[in-house]
One Martini backbone bead per residue (centre of mass of N, CA, C, O) as a GRO file, in nm:
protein
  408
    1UNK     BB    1   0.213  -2.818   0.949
    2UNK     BB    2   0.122  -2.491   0.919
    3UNK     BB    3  -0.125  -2.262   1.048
    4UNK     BB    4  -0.312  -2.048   0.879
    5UNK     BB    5  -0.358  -1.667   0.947
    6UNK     BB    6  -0.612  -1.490   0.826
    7UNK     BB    7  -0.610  -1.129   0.717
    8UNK     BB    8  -0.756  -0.890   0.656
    9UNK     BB    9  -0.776  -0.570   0.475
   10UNK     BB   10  -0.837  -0.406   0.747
   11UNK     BB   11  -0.629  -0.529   0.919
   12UNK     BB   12  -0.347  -0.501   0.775
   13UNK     BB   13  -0.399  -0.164   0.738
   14UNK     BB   14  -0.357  -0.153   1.087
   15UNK     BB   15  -0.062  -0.278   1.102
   16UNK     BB   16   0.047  -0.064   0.880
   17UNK     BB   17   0.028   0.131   1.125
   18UNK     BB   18   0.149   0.005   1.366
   19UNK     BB   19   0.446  -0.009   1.260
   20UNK     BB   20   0.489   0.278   1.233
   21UNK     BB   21   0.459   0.360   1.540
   22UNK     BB   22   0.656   0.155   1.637
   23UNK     BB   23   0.886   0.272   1.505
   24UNK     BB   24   0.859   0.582   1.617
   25UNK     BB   25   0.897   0.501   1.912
   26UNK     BB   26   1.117   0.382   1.922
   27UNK     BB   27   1.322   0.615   1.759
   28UNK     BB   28   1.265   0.798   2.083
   29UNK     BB   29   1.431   0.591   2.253
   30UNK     BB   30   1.660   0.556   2.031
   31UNK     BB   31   1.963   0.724   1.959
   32UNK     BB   32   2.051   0.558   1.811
   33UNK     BB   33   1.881   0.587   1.533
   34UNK     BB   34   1.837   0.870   1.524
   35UNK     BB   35   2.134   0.928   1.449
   36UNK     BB   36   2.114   0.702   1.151
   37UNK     BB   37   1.890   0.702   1.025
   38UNK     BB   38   1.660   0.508   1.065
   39UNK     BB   39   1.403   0.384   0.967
   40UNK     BB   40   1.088   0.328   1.055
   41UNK     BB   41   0.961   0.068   0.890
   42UNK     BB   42   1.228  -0.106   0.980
   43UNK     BB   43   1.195  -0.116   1.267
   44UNK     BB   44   0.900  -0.200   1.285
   45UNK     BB   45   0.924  -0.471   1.047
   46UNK     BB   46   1.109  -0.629   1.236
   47UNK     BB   47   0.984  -0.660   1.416
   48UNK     BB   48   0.733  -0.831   1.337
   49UNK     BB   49   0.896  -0.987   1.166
   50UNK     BB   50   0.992  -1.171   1.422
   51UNK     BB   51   0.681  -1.227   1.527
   52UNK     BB   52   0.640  -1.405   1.286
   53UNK     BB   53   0.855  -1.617   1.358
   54UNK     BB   54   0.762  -1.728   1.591
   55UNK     BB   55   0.512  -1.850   1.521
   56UNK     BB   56   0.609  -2.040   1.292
   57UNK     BB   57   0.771  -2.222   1.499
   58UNK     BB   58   0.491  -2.279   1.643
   59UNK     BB   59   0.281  -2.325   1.337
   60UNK     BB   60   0.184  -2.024   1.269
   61UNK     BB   61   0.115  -1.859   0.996
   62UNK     BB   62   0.094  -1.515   0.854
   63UNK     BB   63  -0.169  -1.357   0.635
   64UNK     BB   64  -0.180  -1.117   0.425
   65UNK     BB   65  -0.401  -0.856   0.262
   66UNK     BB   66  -0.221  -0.632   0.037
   67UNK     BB   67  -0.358  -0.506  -0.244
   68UNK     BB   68  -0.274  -0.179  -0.190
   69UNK     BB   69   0.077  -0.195  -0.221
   70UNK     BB   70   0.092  -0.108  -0.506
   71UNK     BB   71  -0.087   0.131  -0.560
   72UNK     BB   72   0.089   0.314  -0.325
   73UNK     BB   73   0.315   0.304  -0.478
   74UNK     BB   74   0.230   0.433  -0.774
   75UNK     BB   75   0.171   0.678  -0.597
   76UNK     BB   76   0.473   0.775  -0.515
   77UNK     BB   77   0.568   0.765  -0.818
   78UNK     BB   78   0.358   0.969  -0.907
   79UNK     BB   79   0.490   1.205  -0.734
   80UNK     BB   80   0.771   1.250  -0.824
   81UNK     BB   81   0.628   1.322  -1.143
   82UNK     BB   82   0.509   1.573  -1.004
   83UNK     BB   83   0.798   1.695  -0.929
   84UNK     BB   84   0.928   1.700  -1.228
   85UNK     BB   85   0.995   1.966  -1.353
   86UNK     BB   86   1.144   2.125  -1.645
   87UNK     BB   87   1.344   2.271  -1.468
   88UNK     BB   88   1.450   2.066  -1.289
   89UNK     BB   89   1.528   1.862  -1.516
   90UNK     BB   90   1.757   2.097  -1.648
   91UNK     BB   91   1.928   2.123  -1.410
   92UNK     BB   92   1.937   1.726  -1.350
   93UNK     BB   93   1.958   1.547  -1.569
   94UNK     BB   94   2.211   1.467  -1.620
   95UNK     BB   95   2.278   1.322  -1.347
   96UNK     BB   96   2.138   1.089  -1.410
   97UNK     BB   97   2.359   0.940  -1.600
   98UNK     BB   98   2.596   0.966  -1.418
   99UNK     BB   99   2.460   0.771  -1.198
  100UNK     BB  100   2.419   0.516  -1.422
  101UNK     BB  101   2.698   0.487  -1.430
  102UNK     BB  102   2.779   0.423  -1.149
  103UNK     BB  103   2.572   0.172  -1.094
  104UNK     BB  104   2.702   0.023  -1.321
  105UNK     BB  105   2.937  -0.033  -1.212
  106UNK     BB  106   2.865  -0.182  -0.925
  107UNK     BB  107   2.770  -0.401  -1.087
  108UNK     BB  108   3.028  -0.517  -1.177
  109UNK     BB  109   3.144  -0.587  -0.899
  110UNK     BB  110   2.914  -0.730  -0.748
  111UNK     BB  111   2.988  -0.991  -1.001
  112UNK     BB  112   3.234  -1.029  -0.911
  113UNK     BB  113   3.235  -1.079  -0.614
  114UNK     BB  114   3.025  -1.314  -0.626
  115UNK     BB  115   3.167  -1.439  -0.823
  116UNK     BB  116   3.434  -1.517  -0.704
  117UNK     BB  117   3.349  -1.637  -0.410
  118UNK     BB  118   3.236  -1.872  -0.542
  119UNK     BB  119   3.492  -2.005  -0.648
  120UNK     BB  120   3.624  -1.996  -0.350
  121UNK     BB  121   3.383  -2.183  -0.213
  122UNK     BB  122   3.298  -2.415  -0.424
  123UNK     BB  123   3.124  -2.257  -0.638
  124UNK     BB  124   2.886  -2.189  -0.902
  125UNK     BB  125   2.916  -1.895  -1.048
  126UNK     BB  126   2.615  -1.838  -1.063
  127UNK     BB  127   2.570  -1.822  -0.762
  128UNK     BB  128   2.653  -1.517  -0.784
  129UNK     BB  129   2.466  -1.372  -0.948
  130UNK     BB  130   2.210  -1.439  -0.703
  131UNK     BB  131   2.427  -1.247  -0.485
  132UNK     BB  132   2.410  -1.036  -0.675
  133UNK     BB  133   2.250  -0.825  -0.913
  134UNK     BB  134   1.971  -0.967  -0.932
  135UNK     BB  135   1.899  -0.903  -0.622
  136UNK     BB  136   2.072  -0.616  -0.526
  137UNK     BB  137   1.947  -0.490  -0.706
  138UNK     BB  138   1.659  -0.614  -0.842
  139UNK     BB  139   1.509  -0.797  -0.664
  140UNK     BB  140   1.258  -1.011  -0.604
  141UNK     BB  141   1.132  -1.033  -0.938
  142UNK     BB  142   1.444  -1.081  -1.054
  143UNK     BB  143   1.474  -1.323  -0.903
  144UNK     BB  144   1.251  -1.504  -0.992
  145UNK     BB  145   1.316  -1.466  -1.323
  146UNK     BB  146   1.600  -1.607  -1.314
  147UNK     BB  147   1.527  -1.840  -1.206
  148UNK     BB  148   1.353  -1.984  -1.412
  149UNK     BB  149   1.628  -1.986  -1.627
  150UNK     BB  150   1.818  -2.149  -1.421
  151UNK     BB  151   1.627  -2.416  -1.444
  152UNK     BB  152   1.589  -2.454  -1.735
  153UNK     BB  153   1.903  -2.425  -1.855
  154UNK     BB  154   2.095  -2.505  -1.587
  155UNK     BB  155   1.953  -2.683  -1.337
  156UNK     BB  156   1.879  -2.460  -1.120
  157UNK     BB  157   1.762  -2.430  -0.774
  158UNK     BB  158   1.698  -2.073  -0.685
  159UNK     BB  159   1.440  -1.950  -0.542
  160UNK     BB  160   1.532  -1.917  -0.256
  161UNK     BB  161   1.796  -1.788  -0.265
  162UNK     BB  162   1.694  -1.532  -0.399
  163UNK     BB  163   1.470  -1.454  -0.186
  164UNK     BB  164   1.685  -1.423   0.075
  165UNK     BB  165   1.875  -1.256  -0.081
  166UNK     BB  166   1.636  -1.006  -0.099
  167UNK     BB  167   1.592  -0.973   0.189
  168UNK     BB  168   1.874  -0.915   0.290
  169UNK     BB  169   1.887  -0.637   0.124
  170UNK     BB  170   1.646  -0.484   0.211
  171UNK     BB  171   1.747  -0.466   0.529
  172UNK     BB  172   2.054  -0.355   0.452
  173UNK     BB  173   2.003  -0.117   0.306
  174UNK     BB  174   1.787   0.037   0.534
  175UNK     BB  175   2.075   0.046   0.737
  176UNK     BB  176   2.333   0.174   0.597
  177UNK     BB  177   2.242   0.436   0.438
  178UNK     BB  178   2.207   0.662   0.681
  179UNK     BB  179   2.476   0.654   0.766
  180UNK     BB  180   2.639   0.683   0.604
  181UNK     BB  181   2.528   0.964   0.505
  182UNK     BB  182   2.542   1.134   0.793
  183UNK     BB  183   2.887   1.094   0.751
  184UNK     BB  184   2.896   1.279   0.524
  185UNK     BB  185   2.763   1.551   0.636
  186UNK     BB  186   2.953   1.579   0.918
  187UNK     BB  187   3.228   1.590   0.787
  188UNK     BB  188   3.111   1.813   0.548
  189UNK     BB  189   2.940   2.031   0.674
  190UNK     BB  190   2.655   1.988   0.520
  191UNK     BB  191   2.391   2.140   0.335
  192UNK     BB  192   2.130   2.277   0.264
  193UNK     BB  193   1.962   2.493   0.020
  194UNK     BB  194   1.704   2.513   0.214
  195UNK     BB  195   1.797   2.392   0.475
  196UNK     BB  196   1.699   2.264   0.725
  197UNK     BB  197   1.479   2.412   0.865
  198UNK     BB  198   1.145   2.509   0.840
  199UNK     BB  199   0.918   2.660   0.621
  200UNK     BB  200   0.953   2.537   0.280
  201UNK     BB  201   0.655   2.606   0.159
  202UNK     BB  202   0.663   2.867   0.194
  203UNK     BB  203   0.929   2.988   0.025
  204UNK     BB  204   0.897   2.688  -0.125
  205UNK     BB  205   0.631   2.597  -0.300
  206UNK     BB  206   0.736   2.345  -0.515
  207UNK     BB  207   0.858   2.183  -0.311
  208UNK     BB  208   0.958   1.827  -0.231
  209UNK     BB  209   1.046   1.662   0.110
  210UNK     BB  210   0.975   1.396   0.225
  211UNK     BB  211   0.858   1.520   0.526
  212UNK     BB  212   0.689   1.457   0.843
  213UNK     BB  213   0.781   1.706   0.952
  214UNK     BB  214   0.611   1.879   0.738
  215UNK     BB  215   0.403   2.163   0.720
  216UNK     BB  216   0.069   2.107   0.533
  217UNK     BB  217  -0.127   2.279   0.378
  218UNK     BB  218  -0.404   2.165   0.373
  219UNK     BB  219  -0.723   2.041   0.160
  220UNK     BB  220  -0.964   1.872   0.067
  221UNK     BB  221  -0.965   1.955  -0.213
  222UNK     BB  222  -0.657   1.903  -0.247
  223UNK     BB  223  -0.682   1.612  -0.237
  224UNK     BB  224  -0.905   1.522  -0.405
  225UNK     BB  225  -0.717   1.644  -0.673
  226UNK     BB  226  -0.434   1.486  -0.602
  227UNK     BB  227  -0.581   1.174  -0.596
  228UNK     BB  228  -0.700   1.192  -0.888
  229UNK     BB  229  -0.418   1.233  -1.049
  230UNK     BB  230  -0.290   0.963  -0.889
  231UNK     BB  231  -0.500   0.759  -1.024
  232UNK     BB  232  -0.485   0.803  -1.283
  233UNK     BB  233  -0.153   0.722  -1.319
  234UNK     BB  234  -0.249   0.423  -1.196
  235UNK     BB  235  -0.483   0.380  -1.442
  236UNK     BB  236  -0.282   0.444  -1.677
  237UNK     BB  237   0.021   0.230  -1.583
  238UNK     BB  238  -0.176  -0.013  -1.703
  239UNK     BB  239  -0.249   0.066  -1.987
  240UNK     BB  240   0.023   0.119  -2.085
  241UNK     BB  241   0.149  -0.140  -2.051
  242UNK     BB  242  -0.035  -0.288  -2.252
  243UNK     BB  243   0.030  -0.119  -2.493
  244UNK     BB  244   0.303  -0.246  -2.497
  245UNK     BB  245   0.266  -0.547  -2.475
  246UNK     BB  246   0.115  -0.525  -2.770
  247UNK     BB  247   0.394  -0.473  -2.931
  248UNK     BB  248   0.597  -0.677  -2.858
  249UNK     BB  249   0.830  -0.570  -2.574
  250UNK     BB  250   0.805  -0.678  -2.268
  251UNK     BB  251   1.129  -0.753  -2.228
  252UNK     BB  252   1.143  -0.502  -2.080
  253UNK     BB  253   1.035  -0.525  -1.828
  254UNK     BB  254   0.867  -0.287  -1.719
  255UNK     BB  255   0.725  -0.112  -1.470
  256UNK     BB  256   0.428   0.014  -1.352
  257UNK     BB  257   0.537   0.248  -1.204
  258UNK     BB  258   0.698   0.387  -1.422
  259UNK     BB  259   0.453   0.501  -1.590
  260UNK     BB  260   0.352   0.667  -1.325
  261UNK     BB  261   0.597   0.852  -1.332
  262UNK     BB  262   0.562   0.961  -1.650
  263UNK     BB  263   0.296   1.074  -1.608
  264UNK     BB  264   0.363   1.286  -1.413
  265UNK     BB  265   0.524   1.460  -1.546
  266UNK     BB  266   0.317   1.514  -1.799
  267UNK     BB  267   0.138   1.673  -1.618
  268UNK     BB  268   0.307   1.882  -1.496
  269UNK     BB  269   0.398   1.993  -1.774
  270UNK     BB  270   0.163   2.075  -1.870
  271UNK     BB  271   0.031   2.285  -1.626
  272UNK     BB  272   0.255   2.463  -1.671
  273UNK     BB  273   0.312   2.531  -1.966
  274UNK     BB  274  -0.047   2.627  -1.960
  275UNK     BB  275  -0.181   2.721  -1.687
  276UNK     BB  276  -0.459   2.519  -1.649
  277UNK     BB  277  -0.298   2.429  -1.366
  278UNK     BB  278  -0.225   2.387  -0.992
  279UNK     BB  279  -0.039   2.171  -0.815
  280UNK     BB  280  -0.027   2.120  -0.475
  281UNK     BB  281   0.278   2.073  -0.353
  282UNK     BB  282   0.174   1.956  -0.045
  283UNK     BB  283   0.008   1.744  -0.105
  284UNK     BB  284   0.178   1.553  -0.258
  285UNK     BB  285   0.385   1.539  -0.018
  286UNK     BB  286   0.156   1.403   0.182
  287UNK     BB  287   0.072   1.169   0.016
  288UNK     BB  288   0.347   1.021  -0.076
  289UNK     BB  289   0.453   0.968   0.202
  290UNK     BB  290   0.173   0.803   0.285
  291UNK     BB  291   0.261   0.588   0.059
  292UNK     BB  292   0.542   0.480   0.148
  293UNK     BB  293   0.513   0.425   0.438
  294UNK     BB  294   0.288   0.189   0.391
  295UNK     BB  295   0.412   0.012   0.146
  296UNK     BB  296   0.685  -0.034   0.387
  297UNK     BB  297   0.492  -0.181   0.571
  298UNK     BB  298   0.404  -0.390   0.386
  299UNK     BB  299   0.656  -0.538   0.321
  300UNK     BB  300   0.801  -0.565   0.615
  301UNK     BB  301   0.594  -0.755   0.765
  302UNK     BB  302   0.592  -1.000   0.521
  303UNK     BB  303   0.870  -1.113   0.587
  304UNK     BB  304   1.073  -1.417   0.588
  305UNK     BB  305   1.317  -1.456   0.788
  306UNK     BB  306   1.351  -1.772   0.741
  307UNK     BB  307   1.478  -1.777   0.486
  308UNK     BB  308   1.770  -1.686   0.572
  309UNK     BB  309   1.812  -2.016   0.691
  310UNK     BB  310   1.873  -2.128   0.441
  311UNK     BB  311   2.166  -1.987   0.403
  312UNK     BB  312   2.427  -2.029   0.355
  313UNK     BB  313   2.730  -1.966   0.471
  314UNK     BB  314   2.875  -1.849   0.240
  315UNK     BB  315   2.636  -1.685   0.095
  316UNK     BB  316   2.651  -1.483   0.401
  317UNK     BB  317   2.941  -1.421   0.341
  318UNK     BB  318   2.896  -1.295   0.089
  319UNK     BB  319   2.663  -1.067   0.148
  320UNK     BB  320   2.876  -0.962   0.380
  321UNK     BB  321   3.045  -0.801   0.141
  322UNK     BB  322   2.844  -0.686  -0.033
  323UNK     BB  323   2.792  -0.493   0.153
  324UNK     BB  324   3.040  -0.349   0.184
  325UNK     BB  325   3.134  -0.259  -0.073
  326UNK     BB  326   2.911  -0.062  -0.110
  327UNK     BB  327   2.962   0.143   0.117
  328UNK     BB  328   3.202   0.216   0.029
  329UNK     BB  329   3.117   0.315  -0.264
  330UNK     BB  330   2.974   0.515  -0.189
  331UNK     BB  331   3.120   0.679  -0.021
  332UNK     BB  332   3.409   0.699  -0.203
  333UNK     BB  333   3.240   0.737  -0.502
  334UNK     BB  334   2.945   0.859  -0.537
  335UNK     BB  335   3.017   1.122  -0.371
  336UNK     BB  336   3.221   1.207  -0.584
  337UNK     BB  337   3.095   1.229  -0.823
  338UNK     BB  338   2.818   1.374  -0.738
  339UNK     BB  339   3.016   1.667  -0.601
  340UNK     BB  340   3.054   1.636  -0.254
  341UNK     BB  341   2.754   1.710  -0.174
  342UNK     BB  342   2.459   1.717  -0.012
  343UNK     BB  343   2.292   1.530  -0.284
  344UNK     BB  344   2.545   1.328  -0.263
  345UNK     BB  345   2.476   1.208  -0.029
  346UNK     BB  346   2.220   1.147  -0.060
  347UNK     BB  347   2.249   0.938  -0.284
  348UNK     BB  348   2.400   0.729  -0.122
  349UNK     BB  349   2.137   0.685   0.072
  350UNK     BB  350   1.995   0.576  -0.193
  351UNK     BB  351   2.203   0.347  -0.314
  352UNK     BB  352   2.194   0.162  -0.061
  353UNK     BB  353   1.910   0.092  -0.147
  354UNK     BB  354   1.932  -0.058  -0.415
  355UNK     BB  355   2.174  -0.190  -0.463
  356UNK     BB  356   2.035  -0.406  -0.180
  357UNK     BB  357   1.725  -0.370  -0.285
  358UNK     BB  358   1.545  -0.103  -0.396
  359UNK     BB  359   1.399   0.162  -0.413
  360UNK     BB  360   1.215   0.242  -0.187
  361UNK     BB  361   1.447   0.208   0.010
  362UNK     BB  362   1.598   0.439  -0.117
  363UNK     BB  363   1.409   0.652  -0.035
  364UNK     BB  364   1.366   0.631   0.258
  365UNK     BB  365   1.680   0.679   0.312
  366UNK     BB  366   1.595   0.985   0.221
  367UNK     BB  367   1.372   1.057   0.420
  368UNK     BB  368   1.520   1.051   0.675
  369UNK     BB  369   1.731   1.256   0.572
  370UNK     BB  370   1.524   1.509   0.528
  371UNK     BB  371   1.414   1.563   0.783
  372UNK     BB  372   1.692   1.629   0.947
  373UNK     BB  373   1.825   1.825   0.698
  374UNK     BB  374   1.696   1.857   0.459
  375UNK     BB  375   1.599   1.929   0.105
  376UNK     BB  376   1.605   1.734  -0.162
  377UNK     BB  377   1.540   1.694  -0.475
  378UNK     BB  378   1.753   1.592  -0.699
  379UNK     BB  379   1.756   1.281  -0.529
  380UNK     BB  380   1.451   1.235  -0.598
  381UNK     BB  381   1.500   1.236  -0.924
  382UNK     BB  382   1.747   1.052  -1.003
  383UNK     BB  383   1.721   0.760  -0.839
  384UNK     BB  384   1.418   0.680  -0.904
  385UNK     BB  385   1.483   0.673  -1.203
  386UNK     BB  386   1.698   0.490  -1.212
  387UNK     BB  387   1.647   0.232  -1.037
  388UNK     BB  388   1.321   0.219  -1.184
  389UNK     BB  389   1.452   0.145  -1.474
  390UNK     BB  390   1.763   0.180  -1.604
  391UNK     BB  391   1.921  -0.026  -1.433
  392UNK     BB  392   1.777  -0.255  -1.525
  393UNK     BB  393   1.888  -0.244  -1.856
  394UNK     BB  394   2.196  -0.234  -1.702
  395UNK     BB  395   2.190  -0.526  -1.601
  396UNK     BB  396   2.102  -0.737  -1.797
  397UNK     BB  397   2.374  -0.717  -1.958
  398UNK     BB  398   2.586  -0.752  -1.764
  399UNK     BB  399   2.456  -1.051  -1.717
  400UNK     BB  400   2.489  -1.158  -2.039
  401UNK     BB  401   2.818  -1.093  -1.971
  402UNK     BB  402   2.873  -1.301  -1.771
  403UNK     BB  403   2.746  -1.585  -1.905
  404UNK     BB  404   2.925  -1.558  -2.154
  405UNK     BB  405   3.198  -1.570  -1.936
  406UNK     BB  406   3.132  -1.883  -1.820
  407UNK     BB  407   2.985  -2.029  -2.052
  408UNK     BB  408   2.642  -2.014  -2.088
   0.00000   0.00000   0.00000
């Protein structure tokens, strides 16, 4: 039995700032990482977590104490939302819609690819789904809570298989998603409606770039007024989860950061409506940044490597299938539906980002897309409404319908 290190919450979010710092430079030393728009926080935090699988083998286990990687994520969402004026809205509104069908579209071949190779390697056909969108599009909340479900009812215990299956969506989302959009981007010779370079925010004073090249005018009053109301969209998000569980709808499982989301929204547009403040979007874009950036080394730091031993050869092969699947799909599919222009290909390396991982990690993909290219807006507003919202409920679907066609 190994012996576990507790690192305290100052130690924590100390490692998860030095995550960072290695990712920064390990990707200014190597040329392929910085040519395929690697993101940072993946380069750093997969160092450290193999970093932490040698000490496990060892005996070791190290345990971060990170109370904090919630609230940050909830903080980014809420810039998302404050970001989404209804100028905007109007602009790429239907987008949202367009890309929920094509992910929906995606969902279905995923749990295809999924059950299909799993009854070819003579495995029960519901670990297809496990391996299929409960996993890689759901992300690990999404299967533990299927876990559950399938332990329950049909007497398989997935729960490790959920988790490792989850962790290398994580992974490998964060992976491919860069260079997939980079090579539509330079095949297409495609270019931002804002340019490439420059400061962004003096042109476009409202634009959000969620650039950390981006140069920042911010002031203490502008971070303390843009924190107290990110702040606050994290405090309505809490309050307002329980007011609707409390109507006894909660099994739309909606999680916590989307509330946050929508408050902020509601925020920027009642601010604008009203004229009775302007909300700094510098501040904005400068906070969102480092809500991500730390959210995504506290998440990545944590991965237990170790877990993807646990799965079968079987298992490594479906999933490394359904990389591929994804990959082509999104290159082929996303972004020629999306206009095939420079929006959509920044939305194709956010696709692979929730496709096989998370929505964070789908934004990640965009933000190191967009240090390099130039700022998409659309590409901002579009994925992460999909991603942490509509596509969780048009999975549940399309999942409850793959369960009654295998008879279960």
């Amino acid at each position: 039995m190994n012996t576990t290190i507790h690192v305290n919450e100052l130690e924590s979010l100390l490692i998860a700032i030095i995550v960072l710092f290695l990712g920064y430079f390990i990707n200014t030393k190597v040329k392929i990482l910085r040519k395929y728009n690697i993101p940072e926080p993946i380069v750093g935090g997969l160092v450290i977590a193999f970093i932490i699988t040698f000490f496990h083998f060892q005996g070791f286990d190290i345990s971060f104490k990170l109370s904090m990687q919630d609230t940050l994520m909830q903080m980014f969402f809420a810039t998302v939302g404050l970001a989404a004026s209804y100028k905007l809205l109007m602009k790429g509104g239907s987008r949202v819609f367009l890309f929920l069908g094509i992910a929906t579209v995606f969902i279905i071949i995923q749990d295809a690819v999924g059950v299909g190779m799993s009854k070819a390697l003579g495995l029960d056909p519901l670990l297809g789904l496990i391996v299929g969108s409960i996993t890689l599009s759901g992300g690990h909340g999404t299967g533990a809570a299927w876990s559950q479900t399938f332990a329950t009812d049909y007497g398989l215990n997935t729960l490790e298989l959920s988790m490792a299956a989850a962790t290398f969506g994580l992974i490998m989302g964060g992976i491919i998603g860069g260079p997939i959009a980079q090579r539509l981007i330079n095949k297409h010779k495609l270019k931002s409606d804002f340019g490439e370079s420059g400061n962004h925010h003096i042109e476009h004073p409202d634009l959000i770039t969620y650039s950390d090249r981006e140069e920042d005018r911010i002031t203490s009053k502008n971070t303390i007024e843009v924190l107290f109301i990110l702040l606050v969209c994290v405090a309505g998000a809490a309050h307002f989860k329980d007011f609707i569980d409390g109507l006894g709808i909660s099994a739309l499982r909606i999680p916590e950061f989307v509330y946050a989301l929508f408050i902020g929204v509601f925020i920027t547009n009642v601010c604008e409506g009203t004229k009775c403040y302007k909300i700094n979007k510098e501040t904005v874009d400068a906070l969102g940044t480092i809500s991500l950036s730390l959210f995504l080394a506290m998440a990545l730091m944590s991965l237990h490597l170790w877990e993807l031993m646990d799965l079968a050869m079987p298992m490594l092969i479906i999933l490394a299938v359904q990389t591929i699947v994804l990959g082509l799909f999104t290159y082929f599919v996303t972004f020629r539906v999306m206009g095939s222009n420079y929006d959509a290909a920044i939305i194709a390396g956010g696709h692979c980002g929730f496709g096989m991982g998370a929505t964070p990690t789908a934004v990640m993909n965009m933000g190191s897309l967009v240090s390099r290219n130039g700022p998409s807006p659309q590409a901002f507003m579009v994925v992460p409404i999909v991603g942490a919202f509509f596509i969780d409920i048009t999975n549940l679907l399309v999942l409850q319908g793959y369960i009654s066609f295998l008879g279960h």
